[in-house]
C-alpha positions as CSV (number, residue, x, y, z in Angstrom):
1,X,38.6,-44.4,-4.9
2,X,37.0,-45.5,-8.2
3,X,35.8,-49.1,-9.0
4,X,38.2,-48.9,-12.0
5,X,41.5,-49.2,-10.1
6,X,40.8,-50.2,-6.6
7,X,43.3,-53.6,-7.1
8,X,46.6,-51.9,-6.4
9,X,50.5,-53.2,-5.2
10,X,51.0,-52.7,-1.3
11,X,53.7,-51.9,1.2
12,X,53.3,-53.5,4.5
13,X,54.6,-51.2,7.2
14,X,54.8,-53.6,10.3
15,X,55.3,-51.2,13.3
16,X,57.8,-54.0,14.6
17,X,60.3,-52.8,13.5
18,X,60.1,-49.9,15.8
19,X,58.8,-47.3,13.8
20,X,57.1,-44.8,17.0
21,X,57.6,-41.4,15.6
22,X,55.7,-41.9,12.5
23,X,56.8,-38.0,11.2
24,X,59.9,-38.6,11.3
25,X,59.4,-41.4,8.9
26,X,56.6,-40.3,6.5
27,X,57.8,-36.5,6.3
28,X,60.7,-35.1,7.8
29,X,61.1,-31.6,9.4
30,X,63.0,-30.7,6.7
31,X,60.3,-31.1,3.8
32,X,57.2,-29.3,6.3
33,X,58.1,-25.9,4.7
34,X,56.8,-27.3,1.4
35,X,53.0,-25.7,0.7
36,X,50.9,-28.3,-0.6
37,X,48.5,-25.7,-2.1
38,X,51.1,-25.2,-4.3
39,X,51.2,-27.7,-7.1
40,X,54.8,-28.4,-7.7
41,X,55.7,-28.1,-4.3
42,X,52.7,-30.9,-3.8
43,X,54.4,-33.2,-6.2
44,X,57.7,-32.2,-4.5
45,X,56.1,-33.3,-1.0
46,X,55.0,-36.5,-2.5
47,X,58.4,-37.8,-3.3
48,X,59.3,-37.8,0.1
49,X,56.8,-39.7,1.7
50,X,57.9,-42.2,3.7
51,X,61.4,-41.0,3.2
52,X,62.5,-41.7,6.8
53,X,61.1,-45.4,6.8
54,X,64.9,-47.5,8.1
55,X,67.2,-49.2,5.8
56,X,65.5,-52.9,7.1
57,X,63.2,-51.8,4.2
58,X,64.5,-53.2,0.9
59,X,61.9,-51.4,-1.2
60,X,61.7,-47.8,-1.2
61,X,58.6,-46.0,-0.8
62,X,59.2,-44.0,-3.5
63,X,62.2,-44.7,-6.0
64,X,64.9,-41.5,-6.1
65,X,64.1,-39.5,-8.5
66,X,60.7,-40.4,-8.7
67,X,57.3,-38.3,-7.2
68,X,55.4,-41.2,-7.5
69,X,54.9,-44.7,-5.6
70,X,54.3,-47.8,-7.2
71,X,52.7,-48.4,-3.3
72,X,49.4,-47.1,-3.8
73,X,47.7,-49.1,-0.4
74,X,49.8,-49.1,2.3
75,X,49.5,-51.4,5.2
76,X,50.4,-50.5,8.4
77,X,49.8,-51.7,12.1
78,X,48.5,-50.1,15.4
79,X,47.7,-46.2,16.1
80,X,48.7,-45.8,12.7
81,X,50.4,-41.9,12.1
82,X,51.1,-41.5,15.7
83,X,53.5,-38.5,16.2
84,X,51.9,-36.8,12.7
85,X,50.5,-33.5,14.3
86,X,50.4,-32.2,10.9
87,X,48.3,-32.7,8.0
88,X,51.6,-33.0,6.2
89,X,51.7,-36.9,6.8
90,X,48.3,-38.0,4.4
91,X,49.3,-34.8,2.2
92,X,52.6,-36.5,1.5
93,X,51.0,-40.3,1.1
94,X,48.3,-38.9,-1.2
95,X,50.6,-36.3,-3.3
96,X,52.9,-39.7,-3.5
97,X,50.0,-41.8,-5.4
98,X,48.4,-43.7,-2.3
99,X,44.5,-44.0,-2.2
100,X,43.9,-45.5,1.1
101,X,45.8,-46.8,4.5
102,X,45.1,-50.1,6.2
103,X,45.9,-50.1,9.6
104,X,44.3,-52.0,13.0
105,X,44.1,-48.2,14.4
106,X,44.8,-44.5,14.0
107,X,46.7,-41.6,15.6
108,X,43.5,-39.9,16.1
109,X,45.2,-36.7,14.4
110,X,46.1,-38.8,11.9
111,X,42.8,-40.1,11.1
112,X,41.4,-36.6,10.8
113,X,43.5,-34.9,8.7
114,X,43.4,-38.0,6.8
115,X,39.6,-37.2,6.0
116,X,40.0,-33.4,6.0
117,X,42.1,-33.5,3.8
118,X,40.6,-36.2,1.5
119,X,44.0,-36.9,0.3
120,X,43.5,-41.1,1.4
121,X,40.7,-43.6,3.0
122,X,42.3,-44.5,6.7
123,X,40.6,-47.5,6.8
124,X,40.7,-49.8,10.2
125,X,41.4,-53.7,9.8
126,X,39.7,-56.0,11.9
127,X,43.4,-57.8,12.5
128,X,47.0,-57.3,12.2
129,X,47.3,-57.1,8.3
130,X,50.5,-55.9,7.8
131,X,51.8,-58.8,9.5
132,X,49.4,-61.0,6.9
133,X,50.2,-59.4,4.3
134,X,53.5,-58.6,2.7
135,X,55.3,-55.8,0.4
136,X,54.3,-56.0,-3.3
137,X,51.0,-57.7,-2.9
138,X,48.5,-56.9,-4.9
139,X,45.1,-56.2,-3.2
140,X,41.5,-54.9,-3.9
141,X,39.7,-53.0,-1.2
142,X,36.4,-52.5,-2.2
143,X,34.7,-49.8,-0.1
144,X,31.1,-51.0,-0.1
145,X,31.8,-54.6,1.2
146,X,34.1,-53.1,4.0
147,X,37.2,-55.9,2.8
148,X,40.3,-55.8,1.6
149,X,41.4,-59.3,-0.9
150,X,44.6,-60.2,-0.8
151,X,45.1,-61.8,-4.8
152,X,48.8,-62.8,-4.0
153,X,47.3,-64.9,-1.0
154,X,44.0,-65.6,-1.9
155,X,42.5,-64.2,1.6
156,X,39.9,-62.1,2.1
157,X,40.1,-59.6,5.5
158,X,36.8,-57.7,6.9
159,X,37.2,-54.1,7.3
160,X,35.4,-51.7,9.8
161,X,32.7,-49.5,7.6
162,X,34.0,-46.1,6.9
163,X,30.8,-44.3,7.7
164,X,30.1,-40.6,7.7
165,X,34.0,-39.8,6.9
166,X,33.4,-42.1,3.3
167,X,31.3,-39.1,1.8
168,X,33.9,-36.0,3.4
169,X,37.0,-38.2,1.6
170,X,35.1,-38.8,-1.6
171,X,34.2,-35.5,-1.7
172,X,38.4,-34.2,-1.4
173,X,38.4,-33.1,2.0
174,X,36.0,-30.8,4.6
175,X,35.8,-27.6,2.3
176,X,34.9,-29.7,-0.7
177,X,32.5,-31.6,1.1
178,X,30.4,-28.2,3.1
179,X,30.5,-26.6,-0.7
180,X,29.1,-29.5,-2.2
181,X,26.6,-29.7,0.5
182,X,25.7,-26.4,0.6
183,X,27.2,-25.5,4.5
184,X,29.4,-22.9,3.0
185,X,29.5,-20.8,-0.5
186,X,30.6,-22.3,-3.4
187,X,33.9,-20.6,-4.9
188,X,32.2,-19.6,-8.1
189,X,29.7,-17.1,-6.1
C-alpha cells in the first residue's frame, strides 16, 4: 500500500446481518476451481468477490460485469473470514482491487493466507468500525501511525500495529518475501 493512494471508498460489512459462513459470501464453491496463478482466471476470481454477500446490501461488491471494485478498504466486524479455509477468500478481495481489511478480529486462517499471500493488509481495529463507519466512505489508513481517518466523518480510529506480517505483505506474499531475503533462491538462479 503506497502513500500515493491510501485514501480509498469503503464497504462496511457489519457481521449483524448474519453473515457466519464467510465463503460462502466472498467466493462461492462454484468459482474455487478458478487458478489464481493464472492471470485471466485471477481477474475472473476477482469479479466475484463478495458475490454471496445478501440482497440487504444495496451496493454490490463488485458491479456485473465489472472485475473491479470501487471498495478498495473493506470494513468488516469480528473473526473476520471465518469459514474461509482457502486462500481463495483474500485472493478474490485482492484480484477484485481491495488493499487492506479492517476488522476487530480474524479467522485465524484468514489472517494467514491474508499475509501469505500478500494479496491485502488484515488489519485489526481497536473497536467495532464497521458499525462506525458506513458504505461509501472515504478513508485513509496510514500504516505507520497504525489509524484509519474516516474523512466522511471526520474521526480518526487507532489500529493495532501490523508488525512482522507488514514486511511479508509488502513484499507480495511468503515466497516473495524468503527470495527477497535471501531464505530461498531467487527465480532468476
Amino acid at each position: 500500500m503506497s502513500e500515493d493512494d491510501v485514501r480509498r471508498q469503503s464497504l462496511a460489512i457489519p457481521d449483524k446481518d448474519g453473515i457466519k459462513e464467510f465463503d460462502r459470501n466472498t467466493t462461492p464453491a462454484e468459482y474455487l476451481t478458478l487458478v489464481p496463478s493464472n492471470p485471466d482466471e485471477y481477474e475472473k476470481l476477482g469479479s466475484y468477490a463478495l458475490i454471496g454477500l445478501p440482497s440487504t446490501y444495496e451496493s454490490r461488491f463488485v458491479e456485473p460485469g465489472a472485475t473491479k471494485t470501487k471498495y478498495s478498504i473493506v470494513i468488516g466486524g469480528d473473526n473476520f473470514g471465518c469459514g474461509s479455509s482457502r486462500e481463495h477468500a483474500p485472493v478474490a478481495l485482492g484480484a477484485a482491487g481491495v488493499a487492506a481489511v479492517v476488522a476487530e478480529s480474524y479467522a485465524r486462517i484468514f489472517f494467514r493466507n491474508s499475509v501469505a499471500t500478500g494479496e491485502i493488509y488484515p488489519l485489526e481495529s481497536e473497536g467495532r468500525l464497521c458499525e462506525e463507519c458506513t458504505t461509501g466512505d472515504v478513508v485513509t489508513i496510514e500504516l505507520g501511525e497504525s489509524k484509519l481517518i474516516n474523512h466522511t466523518t471526520g474521526k480518526e480510529y487507532k489500529l493495532k500495529p501490523i508488525g512482522d506480517a507488514g514486511p511479508v505483505i509488502e513484499a507480495g506474499g511468503i515466497f516473495a518475501y524468503a527470495r527477497k531475503a535471501g531464505m530461498i533462491p531467487s527465480r532468476d538462479a
